[in-house]
Structures are given as C-alpha cells and as structure tokens.
N, C-alpha and C positions, 0 to 999 in steps of 0.2 A: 519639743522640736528645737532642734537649732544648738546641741548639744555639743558638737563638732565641727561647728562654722568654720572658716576661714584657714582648717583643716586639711591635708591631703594624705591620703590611704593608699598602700600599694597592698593588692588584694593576689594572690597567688593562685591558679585552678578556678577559675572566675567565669569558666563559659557556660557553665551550669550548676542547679543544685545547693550549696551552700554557701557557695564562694560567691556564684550572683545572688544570692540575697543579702548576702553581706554587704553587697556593694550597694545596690540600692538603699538598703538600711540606712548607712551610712551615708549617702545622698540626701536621702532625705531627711536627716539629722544634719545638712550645711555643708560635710565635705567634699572636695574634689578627690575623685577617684581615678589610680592606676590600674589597670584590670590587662590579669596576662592568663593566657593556658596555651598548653600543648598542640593543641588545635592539629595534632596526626594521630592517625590511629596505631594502636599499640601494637607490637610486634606480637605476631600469631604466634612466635617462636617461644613467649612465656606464658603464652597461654591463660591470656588477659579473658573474664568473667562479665565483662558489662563494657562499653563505647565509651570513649575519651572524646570530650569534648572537640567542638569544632571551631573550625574560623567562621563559621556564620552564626552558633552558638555567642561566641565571644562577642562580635557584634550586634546582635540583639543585645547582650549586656549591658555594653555600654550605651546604645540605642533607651535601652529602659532607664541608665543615669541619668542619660543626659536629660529624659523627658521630668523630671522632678527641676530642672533649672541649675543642675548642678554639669561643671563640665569635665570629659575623662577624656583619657588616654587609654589605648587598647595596645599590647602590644604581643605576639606569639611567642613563647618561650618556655623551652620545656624546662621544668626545675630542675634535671640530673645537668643540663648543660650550662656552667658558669657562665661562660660568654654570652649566650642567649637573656643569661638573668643581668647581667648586666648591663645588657644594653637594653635589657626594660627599664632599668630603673635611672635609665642616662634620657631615655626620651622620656619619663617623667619628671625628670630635675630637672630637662629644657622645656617643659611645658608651664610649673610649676613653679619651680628655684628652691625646692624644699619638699622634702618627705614626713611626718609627722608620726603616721602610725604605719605598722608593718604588719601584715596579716598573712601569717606563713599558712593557707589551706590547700594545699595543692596536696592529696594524698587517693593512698587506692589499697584494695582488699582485692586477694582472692581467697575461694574455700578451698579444704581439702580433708578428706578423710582422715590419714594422718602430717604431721608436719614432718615425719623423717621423710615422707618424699616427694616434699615439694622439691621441683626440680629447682636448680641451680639459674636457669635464664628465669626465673617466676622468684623465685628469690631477690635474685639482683634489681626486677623489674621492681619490686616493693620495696625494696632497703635503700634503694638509688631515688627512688621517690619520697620517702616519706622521710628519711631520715638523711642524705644527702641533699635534697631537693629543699628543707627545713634552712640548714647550715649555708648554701647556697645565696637563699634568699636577703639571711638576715646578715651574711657577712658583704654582702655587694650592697647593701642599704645603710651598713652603722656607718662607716666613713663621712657618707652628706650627711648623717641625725647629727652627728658630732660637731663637726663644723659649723653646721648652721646654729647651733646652741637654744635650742629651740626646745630642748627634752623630746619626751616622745613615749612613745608604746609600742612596743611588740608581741604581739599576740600570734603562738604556737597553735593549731587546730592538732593537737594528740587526739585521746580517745578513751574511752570507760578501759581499755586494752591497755593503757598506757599507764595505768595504775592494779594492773589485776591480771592473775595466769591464765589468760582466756586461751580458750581451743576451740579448735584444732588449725591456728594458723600461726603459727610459734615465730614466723619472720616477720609476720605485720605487729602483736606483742612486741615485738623485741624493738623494732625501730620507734614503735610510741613509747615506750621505754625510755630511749636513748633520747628522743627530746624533751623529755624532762629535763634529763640531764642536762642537755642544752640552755633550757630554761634558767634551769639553777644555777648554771656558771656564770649566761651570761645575765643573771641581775643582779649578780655580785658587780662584775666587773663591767657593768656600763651605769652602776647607779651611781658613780661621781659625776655621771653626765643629764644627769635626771630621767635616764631611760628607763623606765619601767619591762618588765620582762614576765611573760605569764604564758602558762598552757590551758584552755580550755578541752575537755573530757567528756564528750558525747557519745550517747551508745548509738543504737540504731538509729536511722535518719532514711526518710522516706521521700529519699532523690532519686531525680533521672538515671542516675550510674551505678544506685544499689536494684 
C-alpha cells in the first residue's frame, strides 16, 4: 500500500471496465485521481458494438475513489475532442496543482468479418479514439509534467493487437500499432525530463463494453 501517495493520475475512459479499476487501484495505493469519459452514446452511424460509458457511470467512479479516502476530480470528455481533453486536465491542475501519472485508456473495438469493409464512419470512430484520442491526451498533459519538474509516467493502454497482425479488424491493429509508436518517440524525447513513457498490451478483458 501506499506506493503512489501523494501522487495524482489522470485516468482516460474511467466510467467503467478497466479505466475504473485502474482508478481505484491507484486510490488505493495513495493517489489522487483525475477520471474523464465520453459519457454519450456513440453515433449509430459507425455502428458502435457495445455502450460507452455514462455520466452516472463515471460518477460512481469517482464515488468508488473517493470511498478509499483518496480525493478525485471527474470530468466529461471525449478523447477525439482536444478542447474537451483540455479542459479536463485544467480542472485537474486547479484541483491538484500537478499531474504525475498519465493513463491514456480510453479505447474501443469493433468486429467484422472482413476489414476491407469496415465502413469509413466505424473506421474513423476507432482511429479517432484509440489513436487520436492517445496523442490528445498526452500532448494537453506533458506541458504541466514539465513545468512542475516533478518527472512522471505515462502509461499508453495498446493491446496484444498492438504488437501482432490480429483479424479481422485491421483499423483497431493499425491504431494500437501507432501508439507504440507514440510511446517510443515520446520516451526518447521527454526522458530529459524524467518522464517515463510505456504501453501496456492486454488481450481479452472481461468488461462491461466487451
């Protein structure tokens, strides 16, 4: 216990599933927690496979931090929208005065028989999340790690997909792919700042949204 005391985490897709256990974990290891999700439902137009989290979702979350003695911030933002991610991590700096770790989970799947026809709005809806939604995150948070000189962590939620030609869903591969990528640039170029930079690689997972 007490591994992350005095800590604060901004946790990404946090209104269920992996994202809230993450946060309570993390709770309950001593940090204070940011916790954001979408909290609308996904456009029927990309013909989204499972429910996005809610705003009453996302408040039980933070309801569950808070019950460990540790205290959070909640805020609504979807990760494809910059401004939205920003201004989560603006009412966690005024709650706070500091961000320490970064926990970019905010991601989604769909299936399909072959990937030449996933449709173009089912496309966008995953590469604008997973891989957008990533860049988003970490680039509206390294500004305060920097400043406050504090070091830090960043932790990407990729996927067993994100090292392997997995099918038949060739666009969600492709964008856990690409944060590797991410990964690797940016712990080149935020380790003179003692930012640590890393993707964790999970296959199946037996959450609410799978």
């Amino acid at each position: 216990m007490g591994r992350v005391s005095g800590k604060v985490v901004l946790i990404t897709g946090a209104a269920k599933g992996q994202g809230r256990n993450h946060a309570i974990r993390f709770a309950e290891e001593g940090a204070d927690v940011i916790v954001t999700d979408r909290a609308t439902p996904y456009d029927e137009g990309a013909h989204p496979q499972y429910t996005a989290g809610t705003a009453e979702e996302l408040e039980e979350t933070k309801l569950l931090v808070e019950k460990t003695g540790q205290k959070c911030v909640s805020a609504i933002a979807d990760v494809r929208d910059r401004k939205a991610v920003q201004a989560a991590v603006d009412a966690g700096l005024s709650a706070f005065g500091h961000i320490d770790v970064v926990l970019a989970n905010a991601g989604m799947i769909t299936f399909h028989a072959k990937s030449w026809e996933i449709p173009d709005e089912t496309y966008d809806l995953i590469v604008d999340t997973d891989m957008r939604g990533v860049w988003n995150t970490i680039v509206c948070a390294v500004p305060s790690m920097i400043e406050a000189k504090r070091g830090g962590s960043i932790i990407i939620t990729s996927s067993s997909a994100g090292i392997r030609g997995q099918l038949p869903y060739a666009h969600y591969v492709g964008a856990k792919h690409a944060v590797v990528g991410f990964m690797r640039a940016f712990a080149n170029e935020l380790a003179p700042y003692r930012i640590r930079v890393n993707t964790v690689h999970p296959g199946g997972v037996d959450s609410p949204g799978m």
